[in-house]
MIMI-470333 format. One record per residue (C-alpha): x, y, z. Coordinates in Angstrom, 1 decimal. Layout:
# residues N
- xx,yy,zz
- X,Y,Z
...
# end
This chain:
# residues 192
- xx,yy,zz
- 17.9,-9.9,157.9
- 15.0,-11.0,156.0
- 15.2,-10.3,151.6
- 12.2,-8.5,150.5
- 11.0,-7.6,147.1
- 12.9,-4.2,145.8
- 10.1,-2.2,146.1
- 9.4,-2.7,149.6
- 10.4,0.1,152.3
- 11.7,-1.4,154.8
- 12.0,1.6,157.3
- 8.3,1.6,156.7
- 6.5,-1.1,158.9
- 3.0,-0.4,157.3
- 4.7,-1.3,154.0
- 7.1,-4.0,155.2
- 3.8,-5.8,157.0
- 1.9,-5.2,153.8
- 4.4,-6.9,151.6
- 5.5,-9.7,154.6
- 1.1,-10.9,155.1
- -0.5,-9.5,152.3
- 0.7,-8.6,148.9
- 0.5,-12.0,146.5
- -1.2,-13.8,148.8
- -3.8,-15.2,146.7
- -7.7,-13.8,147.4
- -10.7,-15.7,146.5
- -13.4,-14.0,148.2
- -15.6,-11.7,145.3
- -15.9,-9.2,147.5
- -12.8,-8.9,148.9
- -11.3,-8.7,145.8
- -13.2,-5.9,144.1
- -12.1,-4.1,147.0
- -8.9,-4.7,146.2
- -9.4,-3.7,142.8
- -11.4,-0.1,144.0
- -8.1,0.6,145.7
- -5.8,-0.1,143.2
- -8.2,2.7,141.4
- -7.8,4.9,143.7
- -3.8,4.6,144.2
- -3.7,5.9,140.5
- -1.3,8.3,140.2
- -0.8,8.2,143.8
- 2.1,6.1,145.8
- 1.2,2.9,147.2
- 1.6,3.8,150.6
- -1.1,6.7,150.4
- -4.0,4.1,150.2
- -1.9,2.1,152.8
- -2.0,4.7,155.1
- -6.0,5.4,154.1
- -7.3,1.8,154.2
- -9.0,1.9,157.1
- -10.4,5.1,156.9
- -11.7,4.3,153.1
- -13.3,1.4,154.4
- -15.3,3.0,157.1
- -16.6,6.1,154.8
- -17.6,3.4,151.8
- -19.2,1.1,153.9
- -17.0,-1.6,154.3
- -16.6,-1.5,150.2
- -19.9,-3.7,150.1
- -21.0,-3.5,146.4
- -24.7,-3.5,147.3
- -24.5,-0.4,149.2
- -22.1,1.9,147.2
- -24.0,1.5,143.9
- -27.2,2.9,145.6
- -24.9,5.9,147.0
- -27.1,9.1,146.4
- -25.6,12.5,145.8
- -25.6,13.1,149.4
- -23.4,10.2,149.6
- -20.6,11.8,146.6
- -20.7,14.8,148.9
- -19.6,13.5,152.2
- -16.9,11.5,150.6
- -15.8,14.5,149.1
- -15.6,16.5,152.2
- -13.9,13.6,154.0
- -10.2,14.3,153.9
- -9.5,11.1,155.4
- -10.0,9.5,151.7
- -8.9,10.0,148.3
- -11.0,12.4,147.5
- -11.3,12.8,143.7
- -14.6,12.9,142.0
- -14.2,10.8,139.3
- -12.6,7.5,141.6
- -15.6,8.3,143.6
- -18.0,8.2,140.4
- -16.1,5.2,139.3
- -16.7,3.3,142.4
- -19.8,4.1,142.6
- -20.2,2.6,138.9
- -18.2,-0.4,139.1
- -20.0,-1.3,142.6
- -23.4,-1.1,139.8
- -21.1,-3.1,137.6
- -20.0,-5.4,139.6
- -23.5,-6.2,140.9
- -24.7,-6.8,137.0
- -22.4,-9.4,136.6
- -23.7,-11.2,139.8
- -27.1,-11.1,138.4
- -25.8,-12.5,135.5
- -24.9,-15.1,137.0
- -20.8,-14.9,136.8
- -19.0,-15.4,139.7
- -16.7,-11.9,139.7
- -14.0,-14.1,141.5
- -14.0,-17.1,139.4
- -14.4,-14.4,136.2
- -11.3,-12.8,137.4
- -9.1,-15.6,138.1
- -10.0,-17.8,134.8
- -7.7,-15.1,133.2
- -4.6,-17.1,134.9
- -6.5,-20.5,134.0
- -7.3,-20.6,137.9
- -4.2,-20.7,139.4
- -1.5,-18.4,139.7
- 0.8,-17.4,137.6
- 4.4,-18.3,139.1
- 6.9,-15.5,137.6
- 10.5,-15.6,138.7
- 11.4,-12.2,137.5
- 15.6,-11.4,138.8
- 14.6,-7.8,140.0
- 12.3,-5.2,140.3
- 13.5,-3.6,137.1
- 12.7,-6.9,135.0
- 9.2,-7.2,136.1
- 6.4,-6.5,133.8
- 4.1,-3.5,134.1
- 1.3,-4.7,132.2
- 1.3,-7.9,130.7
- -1.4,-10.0,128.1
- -3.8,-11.5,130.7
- -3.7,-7.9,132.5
- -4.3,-6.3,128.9
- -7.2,-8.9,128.2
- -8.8,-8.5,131.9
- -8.5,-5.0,131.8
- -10.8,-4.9,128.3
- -13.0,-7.3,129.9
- -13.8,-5.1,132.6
- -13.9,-2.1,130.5
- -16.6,-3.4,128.4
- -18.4,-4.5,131.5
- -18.5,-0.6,132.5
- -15.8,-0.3,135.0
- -13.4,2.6,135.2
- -10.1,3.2,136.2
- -9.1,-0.7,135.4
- -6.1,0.3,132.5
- -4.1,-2.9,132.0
- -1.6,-1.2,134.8
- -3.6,-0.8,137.3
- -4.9,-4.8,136.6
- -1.8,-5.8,136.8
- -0.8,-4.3,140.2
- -4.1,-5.4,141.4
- -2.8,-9.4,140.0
- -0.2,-8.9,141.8
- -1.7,-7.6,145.3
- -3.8,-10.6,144.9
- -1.9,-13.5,143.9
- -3.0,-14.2,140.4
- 0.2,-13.4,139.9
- 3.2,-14.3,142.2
- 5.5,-11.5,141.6
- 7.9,-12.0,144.6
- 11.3,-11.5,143.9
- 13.1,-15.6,143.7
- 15.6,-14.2,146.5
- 12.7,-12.3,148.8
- 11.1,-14.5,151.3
- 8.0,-14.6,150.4
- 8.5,-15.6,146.9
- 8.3,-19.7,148.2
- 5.5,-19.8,151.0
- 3.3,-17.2,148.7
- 4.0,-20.0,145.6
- 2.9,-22.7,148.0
- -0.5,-21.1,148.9
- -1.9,-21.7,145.1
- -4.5,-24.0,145.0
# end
């Protein structure tokens, strides 16, 4: 039987797939990763597996999470996401998105790469932790304190130094597998 992180489900395949293909391996792609970081957002409060389970149907209803289109959403645009129970539907993750899609899109025309931005708080590469268990591992650390002001002074929302660090994590800036899990190895030897 394969050794997974603690926090995995296993009699949950949508988590156990997650964890197994997805979570730590490390993202480049800008837009893929603000994605990521809208749904760690949205999971506030919320378990893990709710936007799991909502993915899909969160992608359709905001557009495929392209930036350019959700920061020109129109108030026509907050309503049907409100009425769409297949989504988190709270107004102020909606608002939020909506804003850091606007924030998001400012950076770009400054010029800063939101990718390379993000991952220059790990000095490009990830961060390789070795943690013994689930109960030793950090819930915030100093880069995800640091990113987490960045972002906030850049205007995004719902990016407290928790939620960054589950989103480092999700995307590889940090390598969080557990030493024993089976991941921990071939997710450390993805790292550029």
């Amino acid at each position: 039987m394969l050794q997974r992180c603690g926090w995995v489900n296993i009699d949950d395949p949508i988590y156990a797939e997650y964890h197994d293909t997805e979570w730590g391996v490390p993202e480049y792609d800008s837009r893929a990763l603000w994605e990521k970081l809208m749904l760690d957002g949205f999971q506030a409060g919320l378990a893990w597996i709710t936007i799991l389970r909502k993915r899909e149907t969160m992608r359709a209803a905001f557009d495929g999470f392209q930036p350019e289109i959700i920061a020109r959403y129109t108030d026509a645009d907050r309503e049907r996401l409100l009425a769409d129970p297949g989504i988190i539907r709270s107004k102020s993750k909606i608002e939020a998105a909506i804003g850091n899609a606007q924030a998001w899109l400012d950076m770009r025309e400054r010029g800063i790469d939101f990718s390379d931005h993000l991952w220059s708080f790990v000095g490009g590469a990830p961060i390789q932790n070795a943690w013994p268990s689930l109960k030793d591992t950090p819930t915030k650390t100093a880069e995800s304190e640091a990113l987490s002001k960045d972002l906030k002074k850049r205007g995004f929302k719902f990016v407290g130094p928790v939620i960054v660090y589950a989103f480092m994590q999700a995307v590889g800036m940090v390598n969080d597998h557990e030493p024993r899990c089976h991941r921990h190895e071939p997710v450390k030897r993805l790292a550029r």
